[in-house]
SELUM-491776 format. One record per residue (C-alpha): x, y, z; residue number from 0; residue in one letter. Coordinates in Angstrom, 1 decimal. Layout:
BEGIN
{{X; Y; Z}; NUM; "A"},
...
// end
This chain:
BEGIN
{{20.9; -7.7; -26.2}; 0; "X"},
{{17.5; -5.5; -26.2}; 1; "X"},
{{17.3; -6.1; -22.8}; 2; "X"},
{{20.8; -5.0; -21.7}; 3; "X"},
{{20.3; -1.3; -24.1}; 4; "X"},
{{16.9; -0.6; -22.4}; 5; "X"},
{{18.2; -1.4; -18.8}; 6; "X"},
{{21.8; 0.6; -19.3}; 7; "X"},
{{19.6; 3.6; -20.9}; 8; "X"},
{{21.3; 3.4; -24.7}; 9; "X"},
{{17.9; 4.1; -25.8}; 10; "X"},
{{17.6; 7.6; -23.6}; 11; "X"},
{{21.2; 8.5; -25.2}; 12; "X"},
{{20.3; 8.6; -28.4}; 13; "X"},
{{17.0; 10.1; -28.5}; 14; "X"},
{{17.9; 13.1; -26.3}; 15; "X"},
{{21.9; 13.0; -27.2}; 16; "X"},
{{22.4; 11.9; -30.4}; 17; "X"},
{{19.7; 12.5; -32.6}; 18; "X"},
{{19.5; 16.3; -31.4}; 19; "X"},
{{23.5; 16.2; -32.5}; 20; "X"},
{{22.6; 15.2; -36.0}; 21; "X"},
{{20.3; 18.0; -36.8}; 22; "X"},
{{22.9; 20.5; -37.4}; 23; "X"},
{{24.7; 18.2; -39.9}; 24; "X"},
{{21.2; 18.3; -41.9}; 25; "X"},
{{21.9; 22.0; -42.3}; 26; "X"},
{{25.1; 21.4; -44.1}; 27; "X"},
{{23.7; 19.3; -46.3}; 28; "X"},
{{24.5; 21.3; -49.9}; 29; "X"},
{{21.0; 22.2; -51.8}; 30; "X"},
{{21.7; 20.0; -54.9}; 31; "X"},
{{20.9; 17.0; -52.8}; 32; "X"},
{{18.1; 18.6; -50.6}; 33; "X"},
{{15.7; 22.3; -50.9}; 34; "X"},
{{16.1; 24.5; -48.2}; 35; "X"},
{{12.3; 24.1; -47.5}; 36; "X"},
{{12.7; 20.0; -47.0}; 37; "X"},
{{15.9; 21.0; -44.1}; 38; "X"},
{{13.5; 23.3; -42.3}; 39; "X"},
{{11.2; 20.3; -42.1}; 40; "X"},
{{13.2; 17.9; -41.3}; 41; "X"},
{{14.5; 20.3; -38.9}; 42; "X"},
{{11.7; 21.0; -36.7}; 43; "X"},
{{10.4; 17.3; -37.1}; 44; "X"},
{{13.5; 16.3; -35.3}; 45; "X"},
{{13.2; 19.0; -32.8}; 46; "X"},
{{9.5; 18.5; -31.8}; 47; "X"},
{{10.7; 14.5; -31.8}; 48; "X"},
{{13.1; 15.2; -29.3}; 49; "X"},
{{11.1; 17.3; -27.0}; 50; "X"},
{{8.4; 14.4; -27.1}; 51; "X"},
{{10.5; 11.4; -26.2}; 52; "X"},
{{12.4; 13.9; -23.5}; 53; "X"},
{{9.1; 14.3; -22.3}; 54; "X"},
{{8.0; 10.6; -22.0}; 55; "X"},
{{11.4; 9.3; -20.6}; 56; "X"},
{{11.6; 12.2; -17.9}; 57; "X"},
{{7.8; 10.8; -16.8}; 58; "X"},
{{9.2; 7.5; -17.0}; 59; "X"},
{{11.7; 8.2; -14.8}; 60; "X"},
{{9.3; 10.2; -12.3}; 61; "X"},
{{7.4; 6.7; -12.4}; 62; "X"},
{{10.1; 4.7; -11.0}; 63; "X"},
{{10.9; 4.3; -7.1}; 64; "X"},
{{12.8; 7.1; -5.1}; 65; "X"},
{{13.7; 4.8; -2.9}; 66; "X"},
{{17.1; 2.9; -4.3}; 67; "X"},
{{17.6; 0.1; -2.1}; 68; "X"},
{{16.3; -1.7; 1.5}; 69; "X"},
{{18.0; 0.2; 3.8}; 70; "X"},
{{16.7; 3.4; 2.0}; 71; "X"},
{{13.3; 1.7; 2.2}; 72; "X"},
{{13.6; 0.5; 5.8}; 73; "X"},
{{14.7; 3.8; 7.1}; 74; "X"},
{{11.4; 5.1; 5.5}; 75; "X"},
{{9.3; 2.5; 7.2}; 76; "X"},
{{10.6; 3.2; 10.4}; 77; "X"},
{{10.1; 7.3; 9.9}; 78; "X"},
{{6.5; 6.7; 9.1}; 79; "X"},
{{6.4; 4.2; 12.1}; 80; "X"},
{{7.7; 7.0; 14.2}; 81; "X"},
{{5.4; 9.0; 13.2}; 82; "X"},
{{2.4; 7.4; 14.3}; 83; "X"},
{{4.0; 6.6; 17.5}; 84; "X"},
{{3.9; 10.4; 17.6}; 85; "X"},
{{0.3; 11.2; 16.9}; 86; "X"},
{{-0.6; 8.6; 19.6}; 87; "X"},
{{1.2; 10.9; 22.2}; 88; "X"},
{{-0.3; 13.4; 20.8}; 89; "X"},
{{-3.7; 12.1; 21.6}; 90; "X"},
{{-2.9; 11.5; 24.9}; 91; "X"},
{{-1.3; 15.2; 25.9}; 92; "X"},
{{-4.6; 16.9; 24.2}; 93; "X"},
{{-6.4; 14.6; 26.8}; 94; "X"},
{{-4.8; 16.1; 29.7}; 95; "X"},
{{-5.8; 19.3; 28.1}; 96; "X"},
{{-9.3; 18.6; 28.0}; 97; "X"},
{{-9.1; 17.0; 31.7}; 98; "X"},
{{-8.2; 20.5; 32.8}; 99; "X"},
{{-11.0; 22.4; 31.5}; 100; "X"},
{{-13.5; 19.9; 32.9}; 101; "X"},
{{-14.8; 19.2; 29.4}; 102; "X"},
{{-15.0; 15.6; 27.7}; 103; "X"},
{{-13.3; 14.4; 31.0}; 104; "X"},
{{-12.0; 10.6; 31.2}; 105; "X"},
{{-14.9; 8.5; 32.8}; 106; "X"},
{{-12.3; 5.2; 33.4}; 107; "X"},
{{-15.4; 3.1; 34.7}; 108; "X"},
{{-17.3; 3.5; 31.3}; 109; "X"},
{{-14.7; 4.2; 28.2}; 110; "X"},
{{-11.3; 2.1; 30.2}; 111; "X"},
{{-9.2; 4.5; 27.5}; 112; "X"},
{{-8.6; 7.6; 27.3}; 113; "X"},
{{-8.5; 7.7; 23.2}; 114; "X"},
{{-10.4; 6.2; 20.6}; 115; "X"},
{{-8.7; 2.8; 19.8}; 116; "X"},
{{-11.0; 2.1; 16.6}; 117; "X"},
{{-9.8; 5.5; 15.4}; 118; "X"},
{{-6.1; 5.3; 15.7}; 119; "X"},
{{-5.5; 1.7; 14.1}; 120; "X"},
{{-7.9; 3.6; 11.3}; 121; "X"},
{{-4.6; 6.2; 11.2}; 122; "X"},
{{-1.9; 3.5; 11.2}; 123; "X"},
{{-3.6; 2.1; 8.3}; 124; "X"},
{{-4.3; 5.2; 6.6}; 125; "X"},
{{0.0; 5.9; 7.1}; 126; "X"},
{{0.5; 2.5; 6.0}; 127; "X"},
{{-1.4; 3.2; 3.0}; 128; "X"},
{{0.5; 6.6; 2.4}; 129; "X"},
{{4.1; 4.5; 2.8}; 130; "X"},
{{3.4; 1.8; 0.1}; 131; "X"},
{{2.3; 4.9; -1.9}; 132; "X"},
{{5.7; 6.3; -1.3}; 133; "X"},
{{7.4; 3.0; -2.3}; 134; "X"},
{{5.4; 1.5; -5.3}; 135; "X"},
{{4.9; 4.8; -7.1}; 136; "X"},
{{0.8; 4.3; -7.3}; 137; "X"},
{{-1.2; 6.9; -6.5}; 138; "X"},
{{-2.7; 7.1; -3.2}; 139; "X"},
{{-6.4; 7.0; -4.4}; 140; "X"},
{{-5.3; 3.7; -6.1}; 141; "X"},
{{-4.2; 1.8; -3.3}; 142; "X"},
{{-6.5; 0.7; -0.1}; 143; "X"},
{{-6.1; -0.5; 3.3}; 144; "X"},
{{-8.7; -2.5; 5.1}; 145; "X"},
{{-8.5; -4.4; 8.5}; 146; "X"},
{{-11.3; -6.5; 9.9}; 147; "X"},
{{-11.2; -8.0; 13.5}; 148; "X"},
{{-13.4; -10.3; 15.8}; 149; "X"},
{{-12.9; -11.3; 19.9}; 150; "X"},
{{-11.6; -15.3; 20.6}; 151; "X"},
{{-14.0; -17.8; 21.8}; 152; "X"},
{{-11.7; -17.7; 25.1}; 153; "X"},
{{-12.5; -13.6; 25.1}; 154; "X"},
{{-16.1; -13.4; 24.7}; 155; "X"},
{{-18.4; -16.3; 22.9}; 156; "X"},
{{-20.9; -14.0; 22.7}; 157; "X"},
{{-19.3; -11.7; 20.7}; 158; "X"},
{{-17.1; -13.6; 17.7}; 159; "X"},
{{-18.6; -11.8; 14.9}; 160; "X"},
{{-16.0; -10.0; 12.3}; 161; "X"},
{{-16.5; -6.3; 12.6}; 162; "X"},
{{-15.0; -3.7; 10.1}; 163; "X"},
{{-12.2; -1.1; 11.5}; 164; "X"},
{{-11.7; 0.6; 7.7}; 165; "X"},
{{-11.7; 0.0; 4.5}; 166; "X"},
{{-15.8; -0.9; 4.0}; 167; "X"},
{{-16.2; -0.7; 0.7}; 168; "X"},
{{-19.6; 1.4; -0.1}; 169; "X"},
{{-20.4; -1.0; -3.2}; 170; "X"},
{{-20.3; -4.4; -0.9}; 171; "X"},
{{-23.3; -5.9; -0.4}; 172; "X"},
{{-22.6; -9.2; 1.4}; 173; "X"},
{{-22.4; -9.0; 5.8}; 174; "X"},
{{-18.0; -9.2; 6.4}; 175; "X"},
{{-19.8; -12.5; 8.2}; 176; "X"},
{{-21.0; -14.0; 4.9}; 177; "X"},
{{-18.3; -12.5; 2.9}; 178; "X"},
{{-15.1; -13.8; 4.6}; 179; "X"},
{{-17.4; -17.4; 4.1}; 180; "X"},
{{-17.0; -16.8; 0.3}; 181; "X"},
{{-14.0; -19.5; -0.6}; 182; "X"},
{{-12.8; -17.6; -3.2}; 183; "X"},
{{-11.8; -14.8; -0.9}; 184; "X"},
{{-8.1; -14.0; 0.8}; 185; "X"},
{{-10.3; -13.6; 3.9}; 186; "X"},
{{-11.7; -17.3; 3.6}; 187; "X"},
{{-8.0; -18.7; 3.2}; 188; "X"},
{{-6.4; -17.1; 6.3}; 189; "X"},
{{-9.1; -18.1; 8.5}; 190; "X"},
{{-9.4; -21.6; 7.5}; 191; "X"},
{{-5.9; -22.2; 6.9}; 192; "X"},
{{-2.8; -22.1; 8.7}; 193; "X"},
{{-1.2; -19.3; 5.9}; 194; "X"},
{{0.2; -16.2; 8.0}; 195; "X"},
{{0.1; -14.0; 4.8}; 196; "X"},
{{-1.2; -14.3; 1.0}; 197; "X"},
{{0.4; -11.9; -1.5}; 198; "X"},
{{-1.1; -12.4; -5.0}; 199; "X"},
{{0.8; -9.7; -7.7}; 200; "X"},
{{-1.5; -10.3; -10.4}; 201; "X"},
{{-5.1; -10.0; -9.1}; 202; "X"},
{{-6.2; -12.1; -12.8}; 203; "X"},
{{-4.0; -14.7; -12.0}; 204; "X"},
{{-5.6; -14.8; -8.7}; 205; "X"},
{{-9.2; -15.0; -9.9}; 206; "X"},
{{-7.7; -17.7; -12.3}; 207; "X"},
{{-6.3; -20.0; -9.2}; 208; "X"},
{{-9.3; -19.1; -7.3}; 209; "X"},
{{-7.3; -17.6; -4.6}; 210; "X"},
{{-9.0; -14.0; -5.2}; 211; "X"},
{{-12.5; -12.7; -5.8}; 212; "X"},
{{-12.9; -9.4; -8.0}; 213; "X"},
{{-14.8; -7.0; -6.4}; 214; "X"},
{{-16.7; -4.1; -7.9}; 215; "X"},
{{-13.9; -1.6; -7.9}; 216; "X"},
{{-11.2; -4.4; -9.4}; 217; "X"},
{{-13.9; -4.2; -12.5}; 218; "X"},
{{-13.6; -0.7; -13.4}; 219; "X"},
{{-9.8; -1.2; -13.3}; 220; "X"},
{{-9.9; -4.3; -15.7}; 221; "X"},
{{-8.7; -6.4; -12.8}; 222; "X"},
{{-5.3; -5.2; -13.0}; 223; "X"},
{{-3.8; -5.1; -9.5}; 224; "X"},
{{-1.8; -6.6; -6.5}; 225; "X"},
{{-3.1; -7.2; -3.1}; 226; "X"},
{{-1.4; -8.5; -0.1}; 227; "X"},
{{-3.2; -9.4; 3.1}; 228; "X"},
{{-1.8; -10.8; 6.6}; 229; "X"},
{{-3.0; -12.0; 10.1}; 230; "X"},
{{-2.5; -9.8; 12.6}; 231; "X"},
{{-3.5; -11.4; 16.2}; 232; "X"},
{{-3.3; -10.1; 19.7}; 233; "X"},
{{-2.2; -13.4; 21.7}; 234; "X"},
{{-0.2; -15.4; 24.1}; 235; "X"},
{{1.0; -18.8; 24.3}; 236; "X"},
{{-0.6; -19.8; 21.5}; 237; "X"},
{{-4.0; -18.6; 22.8}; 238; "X"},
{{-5.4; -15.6; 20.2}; 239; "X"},
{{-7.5; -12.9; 21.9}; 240; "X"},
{{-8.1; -11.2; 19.2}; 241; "X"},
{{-8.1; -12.1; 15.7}; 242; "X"},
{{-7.2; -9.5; 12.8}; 243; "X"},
{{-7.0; -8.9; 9.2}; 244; "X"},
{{-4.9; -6.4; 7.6}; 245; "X"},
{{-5.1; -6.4; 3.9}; 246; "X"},
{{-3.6; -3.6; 1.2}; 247; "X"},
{{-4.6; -3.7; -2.7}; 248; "X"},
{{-3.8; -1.9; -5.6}; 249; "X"},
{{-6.4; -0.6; -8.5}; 250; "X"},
{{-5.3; -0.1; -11.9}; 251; "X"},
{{-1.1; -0.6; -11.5}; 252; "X"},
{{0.3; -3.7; -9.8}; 253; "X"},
{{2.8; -3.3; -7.0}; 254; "X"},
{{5.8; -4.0; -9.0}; 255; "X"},
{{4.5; -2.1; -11.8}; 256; "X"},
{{7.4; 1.0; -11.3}; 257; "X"},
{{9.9; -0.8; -9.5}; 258; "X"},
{{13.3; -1.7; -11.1}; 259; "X"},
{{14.6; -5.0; -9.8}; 260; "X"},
{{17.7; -3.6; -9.6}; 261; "X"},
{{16.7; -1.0; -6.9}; 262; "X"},
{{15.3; -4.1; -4.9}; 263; "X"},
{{18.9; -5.6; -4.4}; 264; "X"},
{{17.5; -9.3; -5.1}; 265; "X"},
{{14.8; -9.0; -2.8}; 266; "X"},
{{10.9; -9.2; -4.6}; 267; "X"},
{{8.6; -6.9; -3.4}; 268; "X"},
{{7.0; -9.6; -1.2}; 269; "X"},
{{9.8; -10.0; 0.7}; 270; "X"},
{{10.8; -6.2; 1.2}; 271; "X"},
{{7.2; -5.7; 2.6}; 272; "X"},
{{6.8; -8.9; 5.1}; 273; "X"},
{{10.7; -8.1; 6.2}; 274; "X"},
{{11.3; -4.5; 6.0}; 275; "X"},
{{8.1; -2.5; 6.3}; 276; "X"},
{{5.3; -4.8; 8.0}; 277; "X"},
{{6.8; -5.6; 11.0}; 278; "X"},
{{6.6; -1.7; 12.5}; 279; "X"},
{{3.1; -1.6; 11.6}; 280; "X"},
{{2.3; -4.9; 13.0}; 281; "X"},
{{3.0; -3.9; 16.1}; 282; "X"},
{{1.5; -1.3; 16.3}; 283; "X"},
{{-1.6; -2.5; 15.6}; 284; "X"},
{{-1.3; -6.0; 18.1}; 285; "X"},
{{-0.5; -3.2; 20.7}; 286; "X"},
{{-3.7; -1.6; 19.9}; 287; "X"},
{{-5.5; -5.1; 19.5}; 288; "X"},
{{-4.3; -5.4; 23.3}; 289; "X"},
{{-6.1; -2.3; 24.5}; 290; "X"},
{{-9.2; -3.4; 22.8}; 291; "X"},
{{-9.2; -7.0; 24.1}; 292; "X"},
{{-8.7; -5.5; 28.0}; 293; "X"},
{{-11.3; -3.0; 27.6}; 294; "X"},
{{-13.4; -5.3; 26.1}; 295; "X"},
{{-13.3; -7.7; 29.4}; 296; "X"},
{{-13.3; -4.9; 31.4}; 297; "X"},
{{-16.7; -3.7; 30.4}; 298; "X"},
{{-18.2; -7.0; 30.5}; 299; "X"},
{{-16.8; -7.5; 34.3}; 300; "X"},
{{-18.6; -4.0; 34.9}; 301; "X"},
{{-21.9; -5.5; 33.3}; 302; "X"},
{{-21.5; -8.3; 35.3}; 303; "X"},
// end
């Protein structure tokens, strides 16, 4: 029953409807039973009441997802997508710019592209981070996106290390190398397991199944959080080229944390990510992991 008045908003009614209504009945009240000085009181205590809980509910509301259902969310994913499509073109046209003034021109031999690949996944990640934003409600200096990659045996065995794209945090002191080798990391359970994704709402829960290790930054928030982290491989019949790592967390509020169920249409938040929103992004980024791996042999063939 105290479920089904907070969800159908009986509580908002009568603390901005009903109470409000009440206060002029208090006036009417004969002075026999009550002074004059004790209605003026009550009075303005139910008036600065009001204006207090009208203030709370309306943030409470602003809390809660625009977005009302996976078709509204979907259509937001693939806006954002769009965009970043976008500023890739962009790139390229200024290039043609700069090729005409004979400064910064293209030198194919030496750079194979004609944009900074390391940069633009850094931008798809940046407007991936923007989007959850937009859908869970957190703040955008709450939330981070990280991807770490490293080249195949079968690409370069020279070169299998784990490199950072974005996302370093300052405060980590451990080599990616060493780090992703800590068990207790998402990064150590992709890699050594055949688990496409890990999504873990509760970051203390995490820590408490050893399926998550708090980092400096999950400390000063109390450990309250969500994180959800995914391969993301360049490959082809079965045979990876590049590996990748593209991880999103939450400081402070939890993913779900302003998000009715309701609004979800059944789906969990899990689910609306992996189904709706990641698969845009996760092309983008294999497209770009493609670039990397064919500059990548290119250069060595030159060095040969």
């Amino acid at each position: 029953m105290k479920k089904f008045i907070k969800d159908n908003g009986i509580y908002e009614w009568i603390f901005i409807t009903l109470i409000p209504c009440v206060a002029p009945l208090i006036s009417l009240i004969p002075d026999i039973y009550i002074s004059a000085n004790a209605k003026n009181i009550m009075l303005a205590l139910i008036a600065i009441f009001s204006m207090i809980i009208s203030i709370i509910i309306l943030r409470k509301k602003q809390k809660k997802i625009k977005l009302n259902n996976t078709n509204e969310i979907t259509a937001f994913a693939y806006t954002s997508a769009y965009k970043t499509i976008q500023n890739k073109r962009n790139r390229l046209l200024q290039r043609t710019y700069d090729n005409k003034t004979n400064s910064d021109k293209i030198n194919f031999s030496e750079n194979i592209l004609p944009y900074n690949v390391h940069d633009y996944i850094e931008y798809i990640c940046y407007e991936l981070n923007a989007l959850v934003s937009q859908i869970t409600s957190i703040n955008y200096e709450y939330l981070s996106v990280s991807f770490i990659y490293r080249y195949s045996e079968d690409t370069d065995k020279n070169d299998t290390n784990w490199k950072w794209i974005t996302g370093k945090e300052i405060e980590t002191k451990l080599d990616l190398n060493d780090f992703v080798n800590y068990e207790h990391t998402v990064y150590y359970q992709l890699i050594n397991s055949k688990k496409k994704y890990i999504y873990i709402d509760d970051k203390k829960i995490g820590v408490d199944l050893n399926q998550y290790h708090m980092g400096n930054r999950d400390k000063s928030f109390n450990g309250i959080g969500s994180i959800f982290s995914t391969k993301i491989n360049f490959s082809n019949n079965g045979k990876v080229f590049v590996h990748g790592i593209l991880t999103i967390s939450s400081y402070g509020e939890k993913f779900t944390s302003n998000i009715q169920k309701e609004s979800l249409v059944g789906n969990d938040f899990k689910n609306l990510f992996i189904y709706r929103v990641l698969p845009y992004y996760e092309k983008l980024i294999q497209t770009e992991l493609g670039y990397m791996y064919f500059r990548h042999i290119s250069k060595n063939n030159i060095i040969k």
